[in-house]
C-alpha positions in Angstrom: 120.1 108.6 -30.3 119.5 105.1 -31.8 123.0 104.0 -31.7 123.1 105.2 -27.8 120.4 103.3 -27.4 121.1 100.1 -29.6 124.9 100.2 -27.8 122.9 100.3 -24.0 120.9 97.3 -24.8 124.1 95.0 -26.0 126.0 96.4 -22.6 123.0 95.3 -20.3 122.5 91.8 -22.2 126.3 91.4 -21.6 125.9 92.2 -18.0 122.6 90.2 -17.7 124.6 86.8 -19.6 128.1 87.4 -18.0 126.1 87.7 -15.2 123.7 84.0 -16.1 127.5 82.3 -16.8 128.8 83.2 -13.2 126.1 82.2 -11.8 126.2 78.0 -13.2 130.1 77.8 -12.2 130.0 80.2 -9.0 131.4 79.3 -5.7 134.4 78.1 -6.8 135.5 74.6 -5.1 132.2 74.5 -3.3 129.8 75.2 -6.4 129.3 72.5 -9.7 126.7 69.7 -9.1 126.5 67.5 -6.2 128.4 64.8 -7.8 130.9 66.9 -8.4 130.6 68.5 -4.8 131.0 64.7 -3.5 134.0 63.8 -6.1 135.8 66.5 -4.6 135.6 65.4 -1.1 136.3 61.9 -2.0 139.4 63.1 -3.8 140.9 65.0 -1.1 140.0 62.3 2.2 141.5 59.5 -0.2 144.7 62.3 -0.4 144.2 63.0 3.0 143.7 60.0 4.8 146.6 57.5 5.0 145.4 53.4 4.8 141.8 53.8 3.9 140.1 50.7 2.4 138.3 50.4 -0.3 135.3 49.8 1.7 135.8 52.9 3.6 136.0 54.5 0.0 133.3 52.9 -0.7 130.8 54.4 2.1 132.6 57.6 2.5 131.4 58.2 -1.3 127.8 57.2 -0.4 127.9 59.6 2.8 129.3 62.4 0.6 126.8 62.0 -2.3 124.2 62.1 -0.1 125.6 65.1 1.9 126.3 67.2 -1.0 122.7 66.7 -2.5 121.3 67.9 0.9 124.1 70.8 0.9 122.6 71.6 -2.3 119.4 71.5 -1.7 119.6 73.6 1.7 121.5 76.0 -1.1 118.7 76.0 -3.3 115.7 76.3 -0.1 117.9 79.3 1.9 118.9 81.4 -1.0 119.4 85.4 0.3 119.1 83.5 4.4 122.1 83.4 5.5 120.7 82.3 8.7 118.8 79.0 7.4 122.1 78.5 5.2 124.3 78.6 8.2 122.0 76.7 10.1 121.6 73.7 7.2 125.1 73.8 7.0 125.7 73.0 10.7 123.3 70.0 10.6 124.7 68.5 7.1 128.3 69.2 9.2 127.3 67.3 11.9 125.7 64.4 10.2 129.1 64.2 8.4 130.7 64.0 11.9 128.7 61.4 13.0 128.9 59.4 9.7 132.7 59.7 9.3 132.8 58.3 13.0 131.4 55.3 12.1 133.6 54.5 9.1 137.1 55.8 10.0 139.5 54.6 11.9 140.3 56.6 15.9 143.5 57.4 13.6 141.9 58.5 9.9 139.7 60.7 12.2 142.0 62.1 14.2 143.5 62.7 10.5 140.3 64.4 9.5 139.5 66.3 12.5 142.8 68.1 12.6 142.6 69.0 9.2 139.2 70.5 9.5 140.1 72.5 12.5 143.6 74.2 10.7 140.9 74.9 7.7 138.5 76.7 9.9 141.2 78.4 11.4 143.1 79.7 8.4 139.4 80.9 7.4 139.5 82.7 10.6 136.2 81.2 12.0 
């Protein structure tokens, strides 16, 4: 009986830690910190985007930082609301719009818009 016992308490701590782990790294490309969240996003528009400046870079990383901080912390205030999440989401989305309007080129966001729109679509939304 003990060592039915002793063997369901290191199963649930297992769960409960495996668990704690996926938690820190979850959501995949869209999880880590909001540095991270930013680097990514600076990474692929500098892949993405042909003749961008380094003054473009430049703002494009401080519109991003400040993006992802606000994506995380709608995250962190809508967590089981789908609803308020979607509805952060939407805003932080369309602040990006606006700001990527005023730093990229009629080409670059040409660029960026149609690249947005086949992601959306092969995400089926």
């Amino acid at each position: 009986m003990k060592k039915l016992l002793v063997v369901s308490i290191v199963l649930m701590a297992s769960v409960a830690f495996a668990s704690a782990q996926q938690g820190q790294g979850q959501r995949g490309q869209f999880g880590g910190t909001p540095e991270e969240m930013a680097k990514r996003m600076d990474d692929r528009l500098a892949e993405l985007l042909t003749g961008l400046t380094t003054d473009q870079k430049a703002k494009l990383k401080v519109v991003n930082l400040d993006l992802a901080k606000q994506q995380a912390a709608a995250r962190q205030n809508n967590q089981g609301n789908m609803d308020g999440m979607r509805a952060a989401s939407q805003k932080i989305e369309a602040t990006r719009e606006a700001k990527y309007k005023e730093i990229l080129t009629a080409a670059q966001l040409k660029q960026y818009t149609d690249d947005r729109n086949q992601r959306q679509q092969r995400r089926g939304q």
